[in-house]
PyMOL Python script that loads the backbone (N, CA, C, O; Angstrom):
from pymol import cmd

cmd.read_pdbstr("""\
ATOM      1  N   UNK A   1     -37.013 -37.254 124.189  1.00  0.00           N
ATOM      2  CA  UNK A   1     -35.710 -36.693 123.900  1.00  0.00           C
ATOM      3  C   UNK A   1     -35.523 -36.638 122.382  1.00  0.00           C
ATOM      4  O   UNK A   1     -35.851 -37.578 121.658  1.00  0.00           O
ATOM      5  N   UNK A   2     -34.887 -35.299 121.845  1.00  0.00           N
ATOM      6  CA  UNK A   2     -34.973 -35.159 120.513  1.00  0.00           C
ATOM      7  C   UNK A   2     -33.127 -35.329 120.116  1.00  0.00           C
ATOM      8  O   UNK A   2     -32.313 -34.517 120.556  1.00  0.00           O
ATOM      9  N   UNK A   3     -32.757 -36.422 119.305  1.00  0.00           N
ATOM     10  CA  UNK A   3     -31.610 -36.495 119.101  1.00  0.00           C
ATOM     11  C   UNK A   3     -31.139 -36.189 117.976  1.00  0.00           C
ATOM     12  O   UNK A   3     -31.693 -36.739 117.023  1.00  0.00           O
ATOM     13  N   UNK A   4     -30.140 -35.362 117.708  1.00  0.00           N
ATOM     14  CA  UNK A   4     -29.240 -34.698 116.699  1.00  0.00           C
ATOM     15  C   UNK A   4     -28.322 -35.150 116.090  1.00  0.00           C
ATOM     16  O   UNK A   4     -28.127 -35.127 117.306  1.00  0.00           O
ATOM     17  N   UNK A   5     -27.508 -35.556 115.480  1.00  0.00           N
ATOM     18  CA  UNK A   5     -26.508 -36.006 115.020  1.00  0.00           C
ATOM     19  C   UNK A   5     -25.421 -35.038 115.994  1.00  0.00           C
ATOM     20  O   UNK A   5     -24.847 -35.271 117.057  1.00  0.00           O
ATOM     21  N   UNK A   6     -25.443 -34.030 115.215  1.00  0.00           N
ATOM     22  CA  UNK A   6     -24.520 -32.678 115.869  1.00  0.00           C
ATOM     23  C   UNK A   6     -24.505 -32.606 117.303  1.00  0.00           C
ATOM     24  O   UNK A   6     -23.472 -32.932 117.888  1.00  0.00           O
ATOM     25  N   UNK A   7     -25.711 -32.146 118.077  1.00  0.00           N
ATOM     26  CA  UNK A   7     -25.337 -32.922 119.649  1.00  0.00           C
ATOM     27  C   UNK A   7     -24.750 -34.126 120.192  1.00  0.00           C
ATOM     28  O   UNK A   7     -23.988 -34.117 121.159  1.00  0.00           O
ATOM     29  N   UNK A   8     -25.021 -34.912 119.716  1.00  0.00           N
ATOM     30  CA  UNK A   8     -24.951 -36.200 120.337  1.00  0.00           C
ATOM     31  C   UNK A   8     -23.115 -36.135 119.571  1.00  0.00           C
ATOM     32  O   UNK A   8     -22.370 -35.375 120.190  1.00  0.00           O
ATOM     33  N   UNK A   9     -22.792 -36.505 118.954  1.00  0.00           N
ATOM     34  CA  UNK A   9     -21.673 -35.716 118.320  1.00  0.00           C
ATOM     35  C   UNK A   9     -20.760 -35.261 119.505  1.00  0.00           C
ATOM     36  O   UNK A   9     -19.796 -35.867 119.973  1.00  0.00           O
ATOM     37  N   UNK A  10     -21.300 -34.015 119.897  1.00  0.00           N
ATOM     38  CA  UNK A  10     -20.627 -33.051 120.931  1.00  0.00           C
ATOM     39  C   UNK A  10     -20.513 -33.697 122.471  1.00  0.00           C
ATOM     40  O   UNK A  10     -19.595 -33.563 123.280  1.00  0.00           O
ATOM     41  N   UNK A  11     -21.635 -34.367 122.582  1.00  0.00           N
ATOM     42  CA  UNK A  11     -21.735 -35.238 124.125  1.00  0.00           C
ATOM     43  C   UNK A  11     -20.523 -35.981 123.901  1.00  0.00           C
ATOM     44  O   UNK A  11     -19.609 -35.816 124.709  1.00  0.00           O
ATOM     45  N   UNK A  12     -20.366 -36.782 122.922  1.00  0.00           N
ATOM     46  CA  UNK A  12     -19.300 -37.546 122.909  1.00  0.00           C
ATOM     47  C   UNK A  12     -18.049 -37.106 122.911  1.00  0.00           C
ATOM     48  O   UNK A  12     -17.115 -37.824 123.271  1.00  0.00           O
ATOM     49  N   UNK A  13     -17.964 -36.394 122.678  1.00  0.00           N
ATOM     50  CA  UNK A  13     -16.371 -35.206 121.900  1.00  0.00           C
ATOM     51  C   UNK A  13     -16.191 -34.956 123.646  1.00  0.00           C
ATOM     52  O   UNK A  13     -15.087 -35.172 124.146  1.00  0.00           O
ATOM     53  N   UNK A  14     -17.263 -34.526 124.448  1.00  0.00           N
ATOM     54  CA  UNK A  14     -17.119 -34.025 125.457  1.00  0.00           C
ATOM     55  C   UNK A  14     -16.326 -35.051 126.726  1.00  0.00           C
ATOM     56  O   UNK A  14     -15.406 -34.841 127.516  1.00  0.00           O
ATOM     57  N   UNK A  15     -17.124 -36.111 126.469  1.00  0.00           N
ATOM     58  CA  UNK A  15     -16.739 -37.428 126.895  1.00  0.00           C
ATOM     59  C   UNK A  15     -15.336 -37.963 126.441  1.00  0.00           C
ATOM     60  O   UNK A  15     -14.759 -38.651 127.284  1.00  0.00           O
ATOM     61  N   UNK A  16     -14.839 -37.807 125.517  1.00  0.00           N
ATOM     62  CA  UNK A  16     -13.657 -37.872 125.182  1.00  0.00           C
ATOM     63  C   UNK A  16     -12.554 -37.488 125.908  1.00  0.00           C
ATOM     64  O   UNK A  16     -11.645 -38.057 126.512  1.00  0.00           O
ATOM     65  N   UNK A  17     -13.062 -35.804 125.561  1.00  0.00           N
ATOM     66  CA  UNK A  17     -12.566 -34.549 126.243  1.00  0.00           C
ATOM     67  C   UNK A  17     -12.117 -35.346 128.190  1.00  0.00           C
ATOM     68  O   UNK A  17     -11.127 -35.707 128.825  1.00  0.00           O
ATOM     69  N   UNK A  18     -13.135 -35.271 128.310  1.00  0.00           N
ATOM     70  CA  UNK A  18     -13.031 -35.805 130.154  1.00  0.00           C
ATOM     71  C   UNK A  18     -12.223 -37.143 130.531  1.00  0.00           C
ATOM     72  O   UNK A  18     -11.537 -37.453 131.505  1.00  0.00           O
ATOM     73  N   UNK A  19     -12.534 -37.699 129.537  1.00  0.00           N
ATOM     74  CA  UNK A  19     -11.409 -39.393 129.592  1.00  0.00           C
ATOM     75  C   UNK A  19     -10.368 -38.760 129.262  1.00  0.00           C
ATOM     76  O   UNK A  19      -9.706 -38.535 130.276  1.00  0.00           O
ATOM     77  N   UNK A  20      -9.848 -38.323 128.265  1.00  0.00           N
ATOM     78  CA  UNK A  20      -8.122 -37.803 127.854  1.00  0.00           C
ATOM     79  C   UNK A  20      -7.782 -36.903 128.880  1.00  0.00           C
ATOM     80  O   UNK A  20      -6.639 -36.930 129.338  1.00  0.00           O
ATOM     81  N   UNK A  21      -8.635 -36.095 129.309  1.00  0.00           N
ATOM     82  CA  UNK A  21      -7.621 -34.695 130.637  1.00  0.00           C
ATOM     83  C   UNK A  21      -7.540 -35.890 131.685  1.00  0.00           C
ATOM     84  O   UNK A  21      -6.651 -35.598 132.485  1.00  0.00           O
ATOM     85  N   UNK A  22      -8.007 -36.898 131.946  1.00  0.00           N
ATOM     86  CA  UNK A  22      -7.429 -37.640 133.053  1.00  0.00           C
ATOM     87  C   UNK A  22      -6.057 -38.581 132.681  1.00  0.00           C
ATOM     88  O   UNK A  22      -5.015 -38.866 133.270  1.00  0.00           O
ATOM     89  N   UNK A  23      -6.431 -38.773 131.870  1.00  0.00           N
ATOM     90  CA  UNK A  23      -4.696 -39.272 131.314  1.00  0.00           C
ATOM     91  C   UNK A  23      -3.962 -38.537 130.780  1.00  0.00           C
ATOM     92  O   UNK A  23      -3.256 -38.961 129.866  1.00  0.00           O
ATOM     93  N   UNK A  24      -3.902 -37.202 131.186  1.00  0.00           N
ATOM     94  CA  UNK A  24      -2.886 -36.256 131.229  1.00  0.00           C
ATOM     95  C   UNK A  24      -3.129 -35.823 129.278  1.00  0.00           C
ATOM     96  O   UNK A  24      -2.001 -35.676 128.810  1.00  0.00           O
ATOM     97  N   UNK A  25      -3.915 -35.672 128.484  1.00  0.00           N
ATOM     98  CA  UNK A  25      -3.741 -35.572 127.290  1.00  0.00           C
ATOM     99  C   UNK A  25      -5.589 -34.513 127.014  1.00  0.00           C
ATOM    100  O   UNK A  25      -6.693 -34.649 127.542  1.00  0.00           O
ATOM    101  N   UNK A  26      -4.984 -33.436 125.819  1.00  0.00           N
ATOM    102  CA  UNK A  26      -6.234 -32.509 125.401  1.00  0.00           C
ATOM    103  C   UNK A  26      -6.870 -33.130 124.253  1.00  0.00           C
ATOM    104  O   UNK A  26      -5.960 -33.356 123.456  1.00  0.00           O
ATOM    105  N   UNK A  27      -7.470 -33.340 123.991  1.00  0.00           N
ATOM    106  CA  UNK A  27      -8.635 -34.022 123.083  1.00  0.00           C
ATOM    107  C   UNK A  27      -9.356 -32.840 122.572  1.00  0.00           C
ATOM    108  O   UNK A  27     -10.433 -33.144 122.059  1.00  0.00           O
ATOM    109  N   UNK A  28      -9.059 -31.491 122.562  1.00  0.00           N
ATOM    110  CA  UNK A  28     -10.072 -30.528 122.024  1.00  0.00           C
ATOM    111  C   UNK A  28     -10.057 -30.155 120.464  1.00  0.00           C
ATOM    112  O   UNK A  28     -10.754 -29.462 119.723  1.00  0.00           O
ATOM    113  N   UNK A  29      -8.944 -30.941 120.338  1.00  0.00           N
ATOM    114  CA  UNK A  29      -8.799 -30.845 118.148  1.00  0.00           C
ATOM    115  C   UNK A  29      -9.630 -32.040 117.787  1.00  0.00           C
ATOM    116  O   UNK A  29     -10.160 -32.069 116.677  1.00  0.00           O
ATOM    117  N   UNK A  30      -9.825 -33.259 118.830  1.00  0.00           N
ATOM    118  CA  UNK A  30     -10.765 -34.547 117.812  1.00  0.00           C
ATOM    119  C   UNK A  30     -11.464 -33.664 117.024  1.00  0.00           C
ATOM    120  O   UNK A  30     -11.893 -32.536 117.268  1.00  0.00           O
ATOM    121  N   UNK A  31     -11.523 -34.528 115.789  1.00  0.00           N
ATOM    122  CA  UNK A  31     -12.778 -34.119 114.617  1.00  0.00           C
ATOM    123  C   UNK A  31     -13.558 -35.094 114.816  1.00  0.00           C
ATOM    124  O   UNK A  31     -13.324 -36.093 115.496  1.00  0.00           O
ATOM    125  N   UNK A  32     -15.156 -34.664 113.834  1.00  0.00           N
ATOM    126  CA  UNK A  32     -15.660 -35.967 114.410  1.00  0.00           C
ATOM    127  C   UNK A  32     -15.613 -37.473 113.526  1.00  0.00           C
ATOM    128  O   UNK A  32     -16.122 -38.572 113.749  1.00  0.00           O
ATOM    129  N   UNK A  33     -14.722 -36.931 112.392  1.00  0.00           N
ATOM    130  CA  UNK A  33     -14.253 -38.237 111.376  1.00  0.00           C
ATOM    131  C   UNK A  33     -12.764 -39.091 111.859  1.00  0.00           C
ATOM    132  O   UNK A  33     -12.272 -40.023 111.223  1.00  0.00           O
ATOM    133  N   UNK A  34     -12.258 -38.549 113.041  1.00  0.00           N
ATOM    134  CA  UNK A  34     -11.393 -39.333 112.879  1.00  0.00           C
ATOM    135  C   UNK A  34     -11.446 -40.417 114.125  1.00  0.00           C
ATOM    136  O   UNK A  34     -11.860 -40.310 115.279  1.00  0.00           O
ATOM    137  N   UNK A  35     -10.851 -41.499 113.395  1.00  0.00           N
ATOM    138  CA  UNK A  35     -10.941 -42.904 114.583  1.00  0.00           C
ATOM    139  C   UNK A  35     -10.381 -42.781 116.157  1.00  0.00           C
ATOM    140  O   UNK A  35      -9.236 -43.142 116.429  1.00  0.00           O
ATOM    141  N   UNK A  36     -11.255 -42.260 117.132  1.00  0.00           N
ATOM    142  CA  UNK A  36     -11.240 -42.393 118.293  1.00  0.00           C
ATOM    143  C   UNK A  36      -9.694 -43.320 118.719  1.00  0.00           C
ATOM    144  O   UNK A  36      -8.673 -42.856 119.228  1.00  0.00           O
ATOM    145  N   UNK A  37      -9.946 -44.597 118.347  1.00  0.00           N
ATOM    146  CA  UNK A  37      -8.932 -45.462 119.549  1.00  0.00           C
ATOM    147  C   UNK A  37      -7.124 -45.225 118.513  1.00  0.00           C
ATOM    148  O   UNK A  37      -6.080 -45.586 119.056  1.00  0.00           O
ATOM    149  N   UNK A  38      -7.117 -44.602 117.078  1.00  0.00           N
ATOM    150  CA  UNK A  38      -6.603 -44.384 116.486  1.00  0.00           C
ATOM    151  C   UNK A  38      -5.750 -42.997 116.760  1.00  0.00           C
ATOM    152  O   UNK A  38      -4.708 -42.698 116.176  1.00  0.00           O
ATOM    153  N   UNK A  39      -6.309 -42.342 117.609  1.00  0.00           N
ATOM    154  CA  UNK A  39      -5.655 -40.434 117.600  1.00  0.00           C
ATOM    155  C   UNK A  39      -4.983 -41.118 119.815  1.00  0.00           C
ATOM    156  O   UNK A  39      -4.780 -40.188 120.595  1.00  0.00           O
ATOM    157  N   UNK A  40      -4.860 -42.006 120.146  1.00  0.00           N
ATOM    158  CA  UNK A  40      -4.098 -42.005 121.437  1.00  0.00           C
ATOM    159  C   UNK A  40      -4.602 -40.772 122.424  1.00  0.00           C
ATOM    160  O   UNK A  40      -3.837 -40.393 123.311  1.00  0.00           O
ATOM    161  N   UNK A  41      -5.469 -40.358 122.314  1.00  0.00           N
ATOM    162  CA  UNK A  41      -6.150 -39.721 123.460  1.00  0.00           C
ATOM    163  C   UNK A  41      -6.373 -40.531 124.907  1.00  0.00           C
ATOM    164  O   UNK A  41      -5.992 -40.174 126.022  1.00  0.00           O
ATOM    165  N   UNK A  42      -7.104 -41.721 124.537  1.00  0.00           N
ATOM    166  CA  UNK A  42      -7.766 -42.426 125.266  1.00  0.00           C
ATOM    167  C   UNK A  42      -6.977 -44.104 124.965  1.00  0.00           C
ATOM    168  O   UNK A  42      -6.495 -44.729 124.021  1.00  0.00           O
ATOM    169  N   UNK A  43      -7.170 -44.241 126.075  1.00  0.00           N
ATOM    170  CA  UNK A  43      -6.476 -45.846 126.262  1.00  0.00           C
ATOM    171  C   UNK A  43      -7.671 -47.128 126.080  1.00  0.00           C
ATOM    172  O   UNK A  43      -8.870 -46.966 126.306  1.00  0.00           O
ATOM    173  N   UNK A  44      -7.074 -48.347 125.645  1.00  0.00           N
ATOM    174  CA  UNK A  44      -8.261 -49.378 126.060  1.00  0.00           C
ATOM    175  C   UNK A  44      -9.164 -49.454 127.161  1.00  0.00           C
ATOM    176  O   UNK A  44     -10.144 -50.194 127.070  1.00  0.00           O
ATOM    177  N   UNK A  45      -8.928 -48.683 128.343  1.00  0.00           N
ATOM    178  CA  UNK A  45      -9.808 -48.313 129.583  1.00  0.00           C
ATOM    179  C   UNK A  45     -10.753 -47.415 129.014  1.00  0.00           C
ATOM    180  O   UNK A  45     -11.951 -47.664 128.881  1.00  0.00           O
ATOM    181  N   UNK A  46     -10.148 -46.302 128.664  1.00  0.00           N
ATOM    182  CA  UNK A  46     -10.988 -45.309 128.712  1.00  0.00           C
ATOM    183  C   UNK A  46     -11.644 -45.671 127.379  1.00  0.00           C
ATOM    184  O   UNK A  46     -12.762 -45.165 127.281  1.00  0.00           O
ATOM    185  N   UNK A  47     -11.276 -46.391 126.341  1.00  0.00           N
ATOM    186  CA  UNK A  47     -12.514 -46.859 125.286  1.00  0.00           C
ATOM    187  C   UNK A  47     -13.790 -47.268 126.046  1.00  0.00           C
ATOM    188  O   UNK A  47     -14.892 -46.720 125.991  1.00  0.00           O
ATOM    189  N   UNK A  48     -13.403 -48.385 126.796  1.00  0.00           N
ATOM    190  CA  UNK A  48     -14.639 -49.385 127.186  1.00  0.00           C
ATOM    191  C   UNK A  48     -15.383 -48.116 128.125  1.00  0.00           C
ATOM    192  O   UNK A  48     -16.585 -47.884 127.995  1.00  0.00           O
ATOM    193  N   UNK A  49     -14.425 -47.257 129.175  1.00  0.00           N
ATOM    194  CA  UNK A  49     -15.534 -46.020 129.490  1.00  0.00           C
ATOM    195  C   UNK A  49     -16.553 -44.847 128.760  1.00  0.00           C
ATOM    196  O   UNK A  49     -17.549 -44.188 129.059  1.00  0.00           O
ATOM    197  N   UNK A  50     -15.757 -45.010 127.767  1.00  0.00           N
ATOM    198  CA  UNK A  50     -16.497 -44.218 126.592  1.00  0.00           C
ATOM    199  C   UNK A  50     -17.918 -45.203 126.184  1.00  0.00           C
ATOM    200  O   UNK A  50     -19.051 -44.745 126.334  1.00  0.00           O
ATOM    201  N   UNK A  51     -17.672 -46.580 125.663  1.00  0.00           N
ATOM    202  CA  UNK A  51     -18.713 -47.310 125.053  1.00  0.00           C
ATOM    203  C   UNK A  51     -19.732 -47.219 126.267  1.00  0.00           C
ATOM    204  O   UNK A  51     -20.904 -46.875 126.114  1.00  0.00           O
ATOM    205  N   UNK A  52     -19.098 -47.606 127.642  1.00  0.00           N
ATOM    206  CA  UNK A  52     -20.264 -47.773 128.624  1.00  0.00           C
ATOM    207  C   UNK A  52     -21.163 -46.585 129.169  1.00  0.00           C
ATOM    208  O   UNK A  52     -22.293 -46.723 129.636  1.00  0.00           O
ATOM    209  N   UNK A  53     -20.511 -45.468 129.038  1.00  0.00           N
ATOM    210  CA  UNK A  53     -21.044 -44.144 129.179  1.00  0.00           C
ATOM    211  C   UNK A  53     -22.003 -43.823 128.347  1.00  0.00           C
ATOM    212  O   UNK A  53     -23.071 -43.309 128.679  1.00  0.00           O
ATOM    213  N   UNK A  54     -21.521 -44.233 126.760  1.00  0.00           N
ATOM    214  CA  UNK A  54     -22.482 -44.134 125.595  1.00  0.00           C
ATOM    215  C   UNK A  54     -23.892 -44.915 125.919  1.00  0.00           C
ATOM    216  O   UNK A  54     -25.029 -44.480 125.736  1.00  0.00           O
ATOM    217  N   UNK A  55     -23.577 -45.945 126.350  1.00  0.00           N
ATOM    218  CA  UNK A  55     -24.771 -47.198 126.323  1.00  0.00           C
ATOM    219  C   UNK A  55     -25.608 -46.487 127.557  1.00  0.00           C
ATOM    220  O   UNK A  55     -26.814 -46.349 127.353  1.00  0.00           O
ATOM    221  N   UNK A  56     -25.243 -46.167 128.429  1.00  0.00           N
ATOM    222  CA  UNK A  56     -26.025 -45.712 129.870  1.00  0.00           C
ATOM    223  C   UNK A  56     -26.717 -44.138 129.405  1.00  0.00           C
ATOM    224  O   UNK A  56     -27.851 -43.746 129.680  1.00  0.00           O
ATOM    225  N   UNK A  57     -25.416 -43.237 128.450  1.00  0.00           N
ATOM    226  CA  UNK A  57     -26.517 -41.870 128.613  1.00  0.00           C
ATOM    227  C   UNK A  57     -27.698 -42.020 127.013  1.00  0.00           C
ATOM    228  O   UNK A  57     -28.183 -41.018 126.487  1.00  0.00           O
ATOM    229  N   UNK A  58     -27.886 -43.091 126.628  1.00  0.00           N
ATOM    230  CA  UNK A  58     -28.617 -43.397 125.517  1.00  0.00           C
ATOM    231  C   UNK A  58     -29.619 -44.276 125.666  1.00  0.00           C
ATOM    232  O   UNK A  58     -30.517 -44.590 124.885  1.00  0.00           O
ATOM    233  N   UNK A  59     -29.314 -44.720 126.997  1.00  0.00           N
ATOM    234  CA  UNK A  59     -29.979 -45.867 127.392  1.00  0.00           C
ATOM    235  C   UNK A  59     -30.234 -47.261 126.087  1.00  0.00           C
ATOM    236  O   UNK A  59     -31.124 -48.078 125.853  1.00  0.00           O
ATOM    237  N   UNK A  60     -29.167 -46.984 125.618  1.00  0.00           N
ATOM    238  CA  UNK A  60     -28.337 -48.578 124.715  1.00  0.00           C
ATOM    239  C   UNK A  60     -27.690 -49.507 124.803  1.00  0.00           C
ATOM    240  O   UNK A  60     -26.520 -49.171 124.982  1.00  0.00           O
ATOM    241  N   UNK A  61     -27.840 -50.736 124.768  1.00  0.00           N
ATOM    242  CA  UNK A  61     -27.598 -51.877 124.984  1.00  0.00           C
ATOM    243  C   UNK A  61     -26.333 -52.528 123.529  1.00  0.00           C
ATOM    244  O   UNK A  61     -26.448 -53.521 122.811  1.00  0.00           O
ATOM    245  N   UNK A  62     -25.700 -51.919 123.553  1.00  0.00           N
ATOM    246  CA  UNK A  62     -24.809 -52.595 122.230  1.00  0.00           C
ATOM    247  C   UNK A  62     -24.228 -54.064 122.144  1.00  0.00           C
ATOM    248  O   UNK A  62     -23.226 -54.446 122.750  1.00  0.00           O
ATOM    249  N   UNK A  63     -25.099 -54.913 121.202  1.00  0.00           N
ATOM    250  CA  UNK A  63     -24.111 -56.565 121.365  1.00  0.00           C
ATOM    251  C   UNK A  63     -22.836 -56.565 120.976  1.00  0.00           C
ATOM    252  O   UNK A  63     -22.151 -55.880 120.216  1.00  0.00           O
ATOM    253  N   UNK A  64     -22.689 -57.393 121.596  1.00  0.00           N
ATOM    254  CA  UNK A  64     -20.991 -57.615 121.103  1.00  0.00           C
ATOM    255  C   UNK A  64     -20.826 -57.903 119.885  1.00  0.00           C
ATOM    256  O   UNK A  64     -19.608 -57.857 119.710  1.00  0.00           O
ATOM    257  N   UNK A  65     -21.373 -58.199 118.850  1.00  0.00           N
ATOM    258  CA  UNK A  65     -20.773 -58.277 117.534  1.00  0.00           C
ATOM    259  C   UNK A  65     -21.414 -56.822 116.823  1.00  0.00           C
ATOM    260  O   UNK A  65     -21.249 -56.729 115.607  1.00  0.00           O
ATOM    261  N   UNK A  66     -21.997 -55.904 117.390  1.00  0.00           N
ATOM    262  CA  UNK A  66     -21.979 -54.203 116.775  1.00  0.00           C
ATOM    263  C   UNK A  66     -20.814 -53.817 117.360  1.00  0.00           C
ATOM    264  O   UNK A  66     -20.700 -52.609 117.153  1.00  0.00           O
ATOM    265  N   UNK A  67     -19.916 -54.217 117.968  1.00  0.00           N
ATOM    266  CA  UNK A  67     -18.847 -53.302 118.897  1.00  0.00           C
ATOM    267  C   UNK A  67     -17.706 -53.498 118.054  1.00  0.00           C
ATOM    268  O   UNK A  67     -16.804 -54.325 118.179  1.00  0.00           O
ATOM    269  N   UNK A  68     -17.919 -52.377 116.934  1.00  0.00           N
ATOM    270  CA  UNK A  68     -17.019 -52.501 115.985  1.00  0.00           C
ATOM    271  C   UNK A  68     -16.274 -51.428 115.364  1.00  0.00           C
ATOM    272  O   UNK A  68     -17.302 -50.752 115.380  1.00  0.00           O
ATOM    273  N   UNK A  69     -15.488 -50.701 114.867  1.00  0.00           N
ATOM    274  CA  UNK A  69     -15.062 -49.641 114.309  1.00  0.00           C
ATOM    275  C   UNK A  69     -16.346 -48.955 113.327  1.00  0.00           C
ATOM    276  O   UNK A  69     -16.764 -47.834 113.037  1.00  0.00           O
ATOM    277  N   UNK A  70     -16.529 -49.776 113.155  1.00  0.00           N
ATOM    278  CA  UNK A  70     -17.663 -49.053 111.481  1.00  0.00           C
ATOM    279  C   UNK A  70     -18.668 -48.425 112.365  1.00  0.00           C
ATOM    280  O   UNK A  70     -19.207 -47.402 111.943  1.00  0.00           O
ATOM    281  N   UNK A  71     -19.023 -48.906 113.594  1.00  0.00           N
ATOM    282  CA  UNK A  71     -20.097 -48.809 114.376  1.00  0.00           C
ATOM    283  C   UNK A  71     -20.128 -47.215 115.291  1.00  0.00           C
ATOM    284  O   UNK A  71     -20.934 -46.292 115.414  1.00  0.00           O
ATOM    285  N   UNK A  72     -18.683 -47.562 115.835  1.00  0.00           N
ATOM    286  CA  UNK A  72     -18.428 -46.805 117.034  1.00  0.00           C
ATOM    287  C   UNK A  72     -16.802 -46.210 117.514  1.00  0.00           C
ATOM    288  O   UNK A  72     -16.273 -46.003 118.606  1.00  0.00           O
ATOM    289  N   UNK A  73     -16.306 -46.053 115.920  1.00  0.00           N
ATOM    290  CA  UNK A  73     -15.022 -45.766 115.326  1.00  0.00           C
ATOM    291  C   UNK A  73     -14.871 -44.568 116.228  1.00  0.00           C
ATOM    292  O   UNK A  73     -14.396 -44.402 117.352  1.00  0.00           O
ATOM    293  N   UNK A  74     -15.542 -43.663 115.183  1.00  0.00           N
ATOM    294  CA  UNK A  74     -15.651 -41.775 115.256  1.00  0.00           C
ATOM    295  C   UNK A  74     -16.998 -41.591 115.655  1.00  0.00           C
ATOM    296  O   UNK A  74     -17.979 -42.317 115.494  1.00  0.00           O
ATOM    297  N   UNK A  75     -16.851 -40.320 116.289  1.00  0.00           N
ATOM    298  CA  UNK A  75     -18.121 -39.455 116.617  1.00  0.00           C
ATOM    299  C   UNK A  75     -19.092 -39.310 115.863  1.00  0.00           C
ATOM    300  O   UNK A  75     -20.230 -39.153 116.304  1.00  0.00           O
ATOM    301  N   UNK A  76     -18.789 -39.340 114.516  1.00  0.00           N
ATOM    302  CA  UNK A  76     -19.867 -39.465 113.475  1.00  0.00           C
ATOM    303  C   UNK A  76     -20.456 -41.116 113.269  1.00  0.00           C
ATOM    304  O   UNK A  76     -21.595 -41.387 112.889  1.00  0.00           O
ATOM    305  N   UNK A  77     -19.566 -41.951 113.559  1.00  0.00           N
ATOM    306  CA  UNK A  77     -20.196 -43.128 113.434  1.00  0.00           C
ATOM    307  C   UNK A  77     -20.981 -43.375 114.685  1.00  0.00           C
ATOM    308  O   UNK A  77     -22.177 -43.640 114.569  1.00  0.00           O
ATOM    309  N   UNK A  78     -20.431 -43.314 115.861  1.00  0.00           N
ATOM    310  CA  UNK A  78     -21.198 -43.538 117.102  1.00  0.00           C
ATOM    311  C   UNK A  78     -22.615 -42.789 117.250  1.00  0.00           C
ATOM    312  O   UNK A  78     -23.610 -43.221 117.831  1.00  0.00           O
ATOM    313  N   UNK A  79     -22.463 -41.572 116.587  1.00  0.00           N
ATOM    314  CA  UNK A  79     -23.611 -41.200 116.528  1.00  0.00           C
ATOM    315  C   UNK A  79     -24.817 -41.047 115.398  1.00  0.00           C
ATOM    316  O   UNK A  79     -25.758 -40.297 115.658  1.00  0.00           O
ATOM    317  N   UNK A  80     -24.771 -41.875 113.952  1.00  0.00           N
ATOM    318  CA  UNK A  80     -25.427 -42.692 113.171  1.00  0.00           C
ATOM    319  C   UNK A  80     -25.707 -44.149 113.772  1.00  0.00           C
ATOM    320  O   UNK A  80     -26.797 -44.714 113.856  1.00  0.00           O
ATOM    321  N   UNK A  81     -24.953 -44.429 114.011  1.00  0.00           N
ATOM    322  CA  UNK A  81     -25.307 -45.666 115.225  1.00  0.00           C
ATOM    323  C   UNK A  81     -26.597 -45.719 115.980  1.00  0.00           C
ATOM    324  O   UNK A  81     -27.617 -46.406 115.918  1.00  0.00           O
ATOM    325  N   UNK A  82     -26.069 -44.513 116.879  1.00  0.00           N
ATOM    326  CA  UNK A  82     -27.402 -44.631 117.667  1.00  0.00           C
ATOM    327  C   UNK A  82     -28.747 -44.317 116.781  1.00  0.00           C
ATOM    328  O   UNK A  82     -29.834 -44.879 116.914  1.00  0.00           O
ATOM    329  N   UNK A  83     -28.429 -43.338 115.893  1.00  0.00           N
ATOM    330  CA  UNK A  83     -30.012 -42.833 115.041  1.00  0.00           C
ATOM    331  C   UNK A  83     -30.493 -43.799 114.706  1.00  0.00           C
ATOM    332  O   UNK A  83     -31.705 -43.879 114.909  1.00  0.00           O
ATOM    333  N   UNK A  84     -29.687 -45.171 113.937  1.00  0.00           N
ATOM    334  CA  UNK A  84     -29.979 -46.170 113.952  1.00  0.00           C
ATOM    335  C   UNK A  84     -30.822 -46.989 114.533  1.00  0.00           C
ATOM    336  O   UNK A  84     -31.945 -47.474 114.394  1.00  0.00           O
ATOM    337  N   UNK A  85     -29.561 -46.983 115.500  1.00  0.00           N
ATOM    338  CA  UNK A  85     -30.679 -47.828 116.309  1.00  0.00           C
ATOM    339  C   UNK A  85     -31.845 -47.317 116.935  1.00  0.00           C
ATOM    340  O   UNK A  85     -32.776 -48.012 117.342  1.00  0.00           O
ATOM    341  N   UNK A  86     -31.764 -46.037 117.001  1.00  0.00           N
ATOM    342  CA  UNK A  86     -33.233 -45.632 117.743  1.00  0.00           C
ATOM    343  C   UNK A  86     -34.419 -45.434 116.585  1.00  0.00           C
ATOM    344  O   UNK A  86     -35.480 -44.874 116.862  1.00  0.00           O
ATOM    345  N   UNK A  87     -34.153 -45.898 115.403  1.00  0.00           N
ATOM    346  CA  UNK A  87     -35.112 -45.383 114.494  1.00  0.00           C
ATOM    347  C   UNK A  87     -35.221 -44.469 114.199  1.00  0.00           C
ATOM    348  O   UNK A  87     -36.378 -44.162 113.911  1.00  0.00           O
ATOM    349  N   UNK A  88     -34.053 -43.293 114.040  1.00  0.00           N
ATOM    350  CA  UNK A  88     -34.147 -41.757 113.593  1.00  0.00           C
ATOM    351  C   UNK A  88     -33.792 -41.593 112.720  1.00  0.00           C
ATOM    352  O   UNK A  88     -33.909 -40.410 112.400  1.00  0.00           O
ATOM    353  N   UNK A  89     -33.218 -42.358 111.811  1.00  0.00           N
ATOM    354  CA  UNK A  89     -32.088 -43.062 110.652  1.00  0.00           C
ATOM    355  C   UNK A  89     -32.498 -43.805 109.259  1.00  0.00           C
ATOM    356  O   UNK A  89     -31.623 -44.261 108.523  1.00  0.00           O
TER     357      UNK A  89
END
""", "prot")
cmd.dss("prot")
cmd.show_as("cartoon", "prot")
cmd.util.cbc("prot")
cmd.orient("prot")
């Protein structure tokens, strides 16, 4: 699997997208700089569905002391993150 910043980016945005239309809210303006749990799209539920979705379609294991804003703030961080961690970075 060849990973992008810019895709992986969009998977997430998308994922967003699908957590907020269930709590009644459009998520299609997120940018990818701004702080996720900060713009009220998504609730403390749908965070931890977001992180666990992330970890399963990346097949990533995140410890609890990476589970941090700097880490997995914004779309741009979540997805330097992973380049990171996968060694693409």
């Amino acid at each position: 699997m060849t990973l992008r910043q810019s895709e992986i980016e969009a998977a997430i945005k998308r994922k967003v997208m699908d957590i907020a239309l269930t709590l009644g809210s459009d998520a299609s303006d997120l940018q990818a700089d701004e702080i996720i749990p900060a713009t009220g799209y998504i609730d403390s539920a749908g965070l931890l569905e977001l992180i666990a979705w992330f970890e399963q379609a990346y097949a990533l294991k995140i410890p609890a002391d990476e589970l941090t804003i700097d880490n997995l703030g914004t779309m741009t961080a979540m997805a330097q993150y992973l380049l990171r961690r996968k060694g693409l970075a």
